[in-house]
VEXZA-567471 format. One record per residue (C-alpha): residue number from 0; residue in three letters; x, y, z. Coordinates in nm, 4 decimals, m for minus. Example, Ala and Ser with C-alpha at 12.3 -4.5 7.8 and 13.67 -1.06 7.14 Angstrom:
<pts>
nr, rest, xx, yy, zz
0, ALA, 1.2300, m0.4500, 0.7800;
1, SER, 1.3670, m0.1060, 0.7140;
</pts>
This chain:
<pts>
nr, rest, xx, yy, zz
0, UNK, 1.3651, 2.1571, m6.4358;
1, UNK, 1.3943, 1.8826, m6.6947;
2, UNK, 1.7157, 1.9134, m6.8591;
3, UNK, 1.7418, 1.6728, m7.1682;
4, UNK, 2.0778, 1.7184, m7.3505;
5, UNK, 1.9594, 1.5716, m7.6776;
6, UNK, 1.6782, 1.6921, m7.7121;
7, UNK, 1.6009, 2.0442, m7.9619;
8, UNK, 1.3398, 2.2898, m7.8935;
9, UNK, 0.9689, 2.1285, m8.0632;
10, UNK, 0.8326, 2.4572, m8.0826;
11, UNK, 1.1500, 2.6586, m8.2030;
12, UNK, 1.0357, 2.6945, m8.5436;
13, UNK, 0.6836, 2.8470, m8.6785;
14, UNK, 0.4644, 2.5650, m8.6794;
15, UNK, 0.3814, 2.4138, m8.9641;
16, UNK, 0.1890, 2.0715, m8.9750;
17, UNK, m0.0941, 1.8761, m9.1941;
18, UNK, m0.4301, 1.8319, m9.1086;
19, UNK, m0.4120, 1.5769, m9.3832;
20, UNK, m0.1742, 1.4628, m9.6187;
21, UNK, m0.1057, 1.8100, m9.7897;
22, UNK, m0.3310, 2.0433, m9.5845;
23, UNK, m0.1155, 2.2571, m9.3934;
24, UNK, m0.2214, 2.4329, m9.0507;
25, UNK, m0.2084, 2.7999, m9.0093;
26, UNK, 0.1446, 2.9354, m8.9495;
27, UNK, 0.2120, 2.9727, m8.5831;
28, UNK, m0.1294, 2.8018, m8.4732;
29, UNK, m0.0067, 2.5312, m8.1920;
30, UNK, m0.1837, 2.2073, m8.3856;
31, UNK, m0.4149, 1.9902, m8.2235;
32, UNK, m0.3524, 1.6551, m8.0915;
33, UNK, m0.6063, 1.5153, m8.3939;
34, UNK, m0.3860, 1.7216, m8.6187;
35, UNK, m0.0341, 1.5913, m8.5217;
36, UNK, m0.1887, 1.2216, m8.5333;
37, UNK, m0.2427, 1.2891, m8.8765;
38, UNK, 0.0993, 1.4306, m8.9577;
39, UNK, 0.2728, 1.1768, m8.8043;
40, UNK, 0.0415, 0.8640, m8.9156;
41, UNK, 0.2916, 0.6576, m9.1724;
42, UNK, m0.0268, 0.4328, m9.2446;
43, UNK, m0.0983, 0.6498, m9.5355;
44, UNK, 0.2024, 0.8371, m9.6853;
45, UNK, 0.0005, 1.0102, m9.9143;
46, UNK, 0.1226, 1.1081, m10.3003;
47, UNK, 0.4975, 1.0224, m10.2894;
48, UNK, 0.7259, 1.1578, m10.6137;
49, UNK, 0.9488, 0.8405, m10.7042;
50, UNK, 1.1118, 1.0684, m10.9397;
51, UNK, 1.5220, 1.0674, m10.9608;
52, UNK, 1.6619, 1.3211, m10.6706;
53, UNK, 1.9726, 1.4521, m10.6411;
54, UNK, 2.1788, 1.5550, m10.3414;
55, UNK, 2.5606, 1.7320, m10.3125;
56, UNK, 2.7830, 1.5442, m10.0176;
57, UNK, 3.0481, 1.8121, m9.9232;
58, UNK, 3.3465, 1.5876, m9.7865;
59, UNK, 3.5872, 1.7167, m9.5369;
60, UNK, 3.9123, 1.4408, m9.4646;
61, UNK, 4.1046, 1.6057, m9.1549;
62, UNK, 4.4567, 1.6826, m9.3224;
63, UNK, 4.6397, 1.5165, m8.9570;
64, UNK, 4.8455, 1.1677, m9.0261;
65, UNK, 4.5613, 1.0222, m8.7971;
66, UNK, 4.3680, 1.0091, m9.1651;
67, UNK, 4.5762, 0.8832, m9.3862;
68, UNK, 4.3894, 0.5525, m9.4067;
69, UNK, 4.0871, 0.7370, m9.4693;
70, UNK, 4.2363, 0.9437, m9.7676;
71, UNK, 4.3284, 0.6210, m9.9434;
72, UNK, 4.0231, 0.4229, m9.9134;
73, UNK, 3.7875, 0.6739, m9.9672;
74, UNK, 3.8011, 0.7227, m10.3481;
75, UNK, 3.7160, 0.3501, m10.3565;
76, UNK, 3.4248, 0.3542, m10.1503;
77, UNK, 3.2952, 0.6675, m10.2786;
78, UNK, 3.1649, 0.4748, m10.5657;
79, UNK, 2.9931, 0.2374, m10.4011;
80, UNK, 2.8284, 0.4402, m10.1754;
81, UNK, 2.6607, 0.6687, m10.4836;
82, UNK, 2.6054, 0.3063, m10.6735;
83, UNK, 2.3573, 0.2096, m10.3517;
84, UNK, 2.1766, 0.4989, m10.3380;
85, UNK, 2.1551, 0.4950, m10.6941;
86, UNK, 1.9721, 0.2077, m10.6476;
87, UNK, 1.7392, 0.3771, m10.4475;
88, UNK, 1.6965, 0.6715, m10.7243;
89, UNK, 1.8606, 0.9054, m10.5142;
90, UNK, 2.1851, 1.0407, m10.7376;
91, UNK, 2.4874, 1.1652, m10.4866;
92, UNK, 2.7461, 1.3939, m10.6257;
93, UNK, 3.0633, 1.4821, m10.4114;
94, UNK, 3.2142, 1.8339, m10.3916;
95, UNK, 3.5702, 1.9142, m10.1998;
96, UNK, 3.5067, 2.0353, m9.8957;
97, UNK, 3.6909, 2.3250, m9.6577;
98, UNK, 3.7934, 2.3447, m9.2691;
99, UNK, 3.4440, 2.5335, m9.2632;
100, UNK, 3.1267, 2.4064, m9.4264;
101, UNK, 2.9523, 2.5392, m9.7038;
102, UNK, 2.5632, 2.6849, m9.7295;
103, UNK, 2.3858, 2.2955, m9.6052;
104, UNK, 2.0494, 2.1612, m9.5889;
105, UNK, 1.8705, 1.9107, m9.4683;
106, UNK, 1.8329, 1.6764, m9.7827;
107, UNK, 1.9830, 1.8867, m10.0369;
108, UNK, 2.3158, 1.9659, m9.9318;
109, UNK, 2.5123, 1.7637, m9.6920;
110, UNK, 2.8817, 1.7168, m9.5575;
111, UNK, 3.0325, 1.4348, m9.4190;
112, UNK, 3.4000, 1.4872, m9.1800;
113, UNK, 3.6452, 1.2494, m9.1006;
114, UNK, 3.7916, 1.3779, m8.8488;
115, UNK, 4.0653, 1.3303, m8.5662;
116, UNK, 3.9531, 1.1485, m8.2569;
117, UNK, 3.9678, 1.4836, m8.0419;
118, UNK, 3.8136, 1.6570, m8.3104;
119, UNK, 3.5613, 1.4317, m8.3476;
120, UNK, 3.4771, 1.4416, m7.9696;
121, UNK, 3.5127, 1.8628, m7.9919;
122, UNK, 3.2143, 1.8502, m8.2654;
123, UNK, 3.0038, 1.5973, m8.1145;
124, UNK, 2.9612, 1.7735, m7.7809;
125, UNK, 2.8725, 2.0488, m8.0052;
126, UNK, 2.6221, 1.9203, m8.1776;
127, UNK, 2.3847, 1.7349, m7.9236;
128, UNK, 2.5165, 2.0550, m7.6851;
129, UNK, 2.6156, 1.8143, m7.3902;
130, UNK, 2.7286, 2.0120, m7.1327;
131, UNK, 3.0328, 2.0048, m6.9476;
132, UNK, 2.8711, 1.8245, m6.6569;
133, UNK, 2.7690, 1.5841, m6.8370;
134, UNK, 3.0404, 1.4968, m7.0814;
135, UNK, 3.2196, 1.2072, m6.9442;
136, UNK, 2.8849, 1.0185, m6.8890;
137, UNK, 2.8428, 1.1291, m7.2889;
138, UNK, 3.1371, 0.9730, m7.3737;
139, UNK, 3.0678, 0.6537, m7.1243;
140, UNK, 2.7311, 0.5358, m7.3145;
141, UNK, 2.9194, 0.6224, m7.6824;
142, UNK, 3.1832, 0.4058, m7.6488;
143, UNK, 3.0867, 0.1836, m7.9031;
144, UNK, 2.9832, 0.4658, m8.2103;
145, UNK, 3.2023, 0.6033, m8.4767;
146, UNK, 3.0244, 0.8048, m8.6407;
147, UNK, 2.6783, 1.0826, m8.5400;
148, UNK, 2.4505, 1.1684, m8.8138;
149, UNK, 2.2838, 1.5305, m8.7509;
150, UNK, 1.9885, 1.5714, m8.9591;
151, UNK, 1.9771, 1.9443, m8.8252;
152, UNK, 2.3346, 2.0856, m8.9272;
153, UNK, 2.2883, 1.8199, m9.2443;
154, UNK, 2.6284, 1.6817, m9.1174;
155, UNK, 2.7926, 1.3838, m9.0710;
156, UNK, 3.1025, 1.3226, m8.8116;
157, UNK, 3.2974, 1.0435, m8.8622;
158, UNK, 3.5808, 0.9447, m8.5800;
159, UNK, 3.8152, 0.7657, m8.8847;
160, UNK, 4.0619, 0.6161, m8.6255;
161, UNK, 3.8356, 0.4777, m8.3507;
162, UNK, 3.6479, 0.2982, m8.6409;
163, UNK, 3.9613, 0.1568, m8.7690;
164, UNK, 4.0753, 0.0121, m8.4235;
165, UNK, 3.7606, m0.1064, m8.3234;
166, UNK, 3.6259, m0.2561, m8.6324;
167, UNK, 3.8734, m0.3227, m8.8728;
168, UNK, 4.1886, m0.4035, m8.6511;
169, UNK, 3.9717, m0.6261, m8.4465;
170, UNK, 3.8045, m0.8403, m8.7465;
171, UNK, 4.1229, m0.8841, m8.9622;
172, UNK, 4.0501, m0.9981, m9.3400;
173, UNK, 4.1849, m0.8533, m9.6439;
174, UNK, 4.1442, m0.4432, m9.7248;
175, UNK, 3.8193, m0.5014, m9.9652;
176, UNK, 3.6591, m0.6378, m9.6101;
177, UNK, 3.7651, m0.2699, m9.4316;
178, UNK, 3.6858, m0.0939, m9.7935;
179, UNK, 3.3178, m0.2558, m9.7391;
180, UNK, 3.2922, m0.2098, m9.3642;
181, UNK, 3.3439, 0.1927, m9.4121;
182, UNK, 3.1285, 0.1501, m9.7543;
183, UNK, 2.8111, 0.0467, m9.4944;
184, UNK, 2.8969, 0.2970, m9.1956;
185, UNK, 2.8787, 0.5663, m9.4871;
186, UNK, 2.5694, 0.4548, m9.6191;
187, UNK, 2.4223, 0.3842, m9.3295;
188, UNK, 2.4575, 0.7292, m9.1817;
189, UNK, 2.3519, 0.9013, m9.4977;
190, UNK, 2.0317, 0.7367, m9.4241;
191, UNK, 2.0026, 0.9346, m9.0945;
192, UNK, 2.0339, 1.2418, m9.3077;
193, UNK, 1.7758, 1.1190, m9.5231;
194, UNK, 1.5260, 1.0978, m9.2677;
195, UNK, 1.5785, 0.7010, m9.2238;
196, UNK, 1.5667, 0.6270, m8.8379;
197, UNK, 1.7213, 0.2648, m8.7484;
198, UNK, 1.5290, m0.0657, m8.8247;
199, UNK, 1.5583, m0.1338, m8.4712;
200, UNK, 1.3479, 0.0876, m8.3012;
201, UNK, 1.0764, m0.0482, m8.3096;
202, UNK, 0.9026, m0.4119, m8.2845;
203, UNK, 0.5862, m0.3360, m8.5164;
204, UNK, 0.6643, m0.1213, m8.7901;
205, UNK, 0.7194, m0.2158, m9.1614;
206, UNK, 1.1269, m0.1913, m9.1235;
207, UNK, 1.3331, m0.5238, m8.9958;
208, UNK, 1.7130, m0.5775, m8.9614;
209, UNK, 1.7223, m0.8093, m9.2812;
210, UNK, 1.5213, m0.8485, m9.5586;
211, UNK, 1.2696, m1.0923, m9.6939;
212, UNK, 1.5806, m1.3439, m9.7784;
213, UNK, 1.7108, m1.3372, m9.4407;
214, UNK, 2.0536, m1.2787, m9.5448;
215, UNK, 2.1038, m0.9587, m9.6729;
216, UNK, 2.0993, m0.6707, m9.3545;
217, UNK, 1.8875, m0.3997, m9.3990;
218, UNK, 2.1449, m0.1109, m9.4209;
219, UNK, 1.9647, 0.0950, m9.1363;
220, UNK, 2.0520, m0.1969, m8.8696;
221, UNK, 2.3547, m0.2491, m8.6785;
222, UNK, 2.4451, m0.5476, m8.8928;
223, UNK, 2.6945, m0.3406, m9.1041;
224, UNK, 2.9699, m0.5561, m9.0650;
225, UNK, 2.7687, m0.8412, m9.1984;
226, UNK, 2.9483, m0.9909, m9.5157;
227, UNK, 2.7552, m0.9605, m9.8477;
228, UNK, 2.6221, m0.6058, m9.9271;
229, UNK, 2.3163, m0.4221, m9.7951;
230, UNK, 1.9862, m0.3638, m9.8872;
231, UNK, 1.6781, m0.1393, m9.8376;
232, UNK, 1.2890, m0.2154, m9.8461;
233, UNK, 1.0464, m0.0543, m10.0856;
234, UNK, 0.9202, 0.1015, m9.8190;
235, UNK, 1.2399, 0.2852, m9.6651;
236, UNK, 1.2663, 0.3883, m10.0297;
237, UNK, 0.9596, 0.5804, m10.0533;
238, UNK, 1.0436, 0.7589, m9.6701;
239, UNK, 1.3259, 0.8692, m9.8538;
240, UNK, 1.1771, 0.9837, m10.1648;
241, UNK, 0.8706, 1.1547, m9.9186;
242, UNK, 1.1511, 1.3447, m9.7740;
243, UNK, 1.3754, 1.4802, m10.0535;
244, UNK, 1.0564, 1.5827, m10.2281;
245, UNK, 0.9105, 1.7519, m9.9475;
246, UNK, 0.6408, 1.5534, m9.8911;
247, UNK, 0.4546, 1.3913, m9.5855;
248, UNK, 0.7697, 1.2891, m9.4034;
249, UNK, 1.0020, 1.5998, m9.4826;
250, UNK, 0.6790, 1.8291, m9.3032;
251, UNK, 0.7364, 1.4914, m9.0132;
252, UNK, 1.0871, 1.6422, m8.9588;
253, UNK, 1.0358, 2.0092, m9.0464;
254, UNK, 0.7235, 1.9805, m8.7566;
255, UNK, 1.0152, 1.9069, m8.4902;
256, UNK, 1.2937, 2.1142, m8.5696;
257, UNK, 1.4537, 1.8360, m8.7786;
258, UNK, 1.4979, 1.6499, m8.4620;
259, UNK, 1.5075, 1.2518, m8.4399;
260, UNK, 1.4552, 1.1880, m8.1283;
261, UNK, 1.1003, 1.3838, m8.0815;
262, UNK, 1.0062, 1.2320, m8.4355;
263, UNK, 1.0504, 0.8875, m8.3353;
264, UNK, 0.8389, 0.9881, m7.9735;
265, UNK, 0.5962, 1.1678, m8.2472;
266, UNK, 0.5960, 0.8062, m8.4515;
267, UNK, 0.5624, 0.5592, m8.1443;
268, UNK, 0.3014, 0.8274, m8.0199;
269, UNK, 0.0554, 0.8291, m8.3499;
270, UNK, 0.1296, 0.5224, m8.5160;
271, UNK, 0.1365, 0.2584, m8.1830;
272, UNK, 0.4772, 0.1292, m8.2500;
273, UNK, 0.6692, m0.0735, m7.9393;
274, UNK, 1.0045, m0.0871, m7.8709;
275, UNK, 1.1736, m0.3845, m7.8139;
276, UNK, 1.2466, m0.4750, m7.4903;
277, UNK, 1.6193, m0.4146, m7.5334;
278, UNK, 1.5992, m0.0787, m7.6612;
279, UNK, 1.3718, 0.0564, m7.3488;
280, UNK, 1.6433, m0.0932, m7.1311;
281, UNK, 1.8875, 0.0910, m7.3468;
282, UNK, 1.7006, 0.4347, m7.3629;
283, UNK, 1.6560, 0.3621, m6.9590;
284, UNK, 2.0479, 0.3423, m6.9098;
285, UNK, 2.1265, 0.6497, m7.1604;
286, UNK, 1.8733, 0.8660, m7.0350;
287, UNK, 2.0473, 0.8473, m6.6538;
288, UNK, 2.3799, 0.8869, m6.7811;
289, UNK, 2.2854, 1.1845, m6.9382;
290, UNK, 2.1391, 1.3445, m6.6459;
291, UNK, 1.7856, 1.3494, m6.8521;
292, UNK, 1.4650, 1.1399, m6.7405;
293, UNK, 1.2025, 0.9108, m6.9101;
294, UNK, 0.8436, 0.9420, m6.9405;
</pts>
């Protein structure tokens, strides 16, 4: 049996999907392959509402000594995470958050936790469900990530200390480089819980790791350390904007139980985007260190 630790139930939810942009399938009525094409075609978007949205970030800052960076830099970057995604049109406002979330949802209300290393490793097992078995090769291909977006809880889990060793401690420069180093991760992994996926995926699709300029890194790559700020396309802008409004891509996500990795398989599928070369390898290596298997 095929045992993908990642991966969330497709059907686990009533179906729901377009035969158009805005034409909705019967509830419960598996859709046809003509159908999901049509869901999950981004050559056509359909009406998106550019209007101002607005979204609550619950923050939760571990109270252990481990985070006492964290709580110092934090109401600095705070700022200039909302000013990007003002930018955007998307308004963020912060509420205090407790050991246990509050009511989330995808797109409306979020939380982000910096957490503890151990806590950090506690929650991610969690989330993707990796099972004991399979936990050490988890923790073997994640050596380099600080932080897991899950579009499905609406949460964010941010390991504060490895981030700090690993990127700030080894590229020394003065505290406003760390204040914009965590600035990006932040921003970047609100994208995730946007519906953003990263601007590496794929080789042919409208999303690149830098902009027109060449300079500036598009704040869905990897380039987050990058000095100068980041930016976005028009384009990622109106994904976003599809999404908080419930539009074409928000039905993408709500189609797949809100899960990335079938909506990117969905996306490749329907739209004939490649992967780079690189990122098959990649997907090759993960997927046998975490017992799963590739197509």
């Amino acid at each position: 049996m095929r045992k993908n630790i990642f991966r969330r139930s497709f059907w686990g939810l009533v179906l729901l999907t377009l035969l158009g942009p805005g034409a909705p399938v019967q509830a419960g009525k598996m859709p046809s392959f003509q159908e999901e094409a049509a869901l999950f075609s981004l050559a056509d978007l359909g009406p998106v509402d550019l209007s101002i949205k607005r979204a609550t970030v619950e923050v939760y800052v571990s109270p252990h000594p481990e985070l006492n960076s964290f709580h110092r830099l934090f109401p600095q970057v705070w700022p200039r995470v909302q000013d990007f995604y003002a930018r955007m049109g998307v308004i963020l406002k912060m509420s205090q958050g407790q050991p246990q979330p509050g009511p989330l949802a995808p797109g409306k209300n979020l939380r982000l936790e910096a957490l503890t290393h151990k806590a950090w490793i506690g929650r991610t097992f969690k989330a993707f469900q990796v099972a004991p078995p399979f936990r050490l090769r988890f923790l073997a291909v994640c050596q380099d990530k600080y932080a897991f977006a899950h579009l499905h809880l609406a949460i964010i889990h941010l390991d504060f200390k490895r981030f700090q060793e690993d990127v700030c401690s080894k590229r020394p420069g003065r505290e406003a480089d760390n204040l914009e180093r965590l600035t990006n991760l932040i921003i970047h992994e609100l994208g995730h819980l946007f519906g953003l996926y990263h601007a590496h995926e794929f080789v042919n699709d409208p999303i690149s790791d830098f902009l027109p300029d060449g300079k500036t890194p598009n704040f869905m790559s990897h380039y987050l350390t990058h000095p100068g700020g980041l930016g976005f396309t028009n384009y990622q802008k109106r994904l976003v904007h599809s999404f908080l409004s419930g539009g074409k891509v928000y039905q993408q996500y709500r189609q797949v139980d809100y899960d990335p990795l079938r909506y990117l398989e969905l996306l490749k599928l329907h739209n004939k985007y490649q992967e780079p070369p690189a990122k098959r390898s990649e997907n090759r290596v993960r997927a046998l260190a975490l017992g799963g298997r590739l197509k």
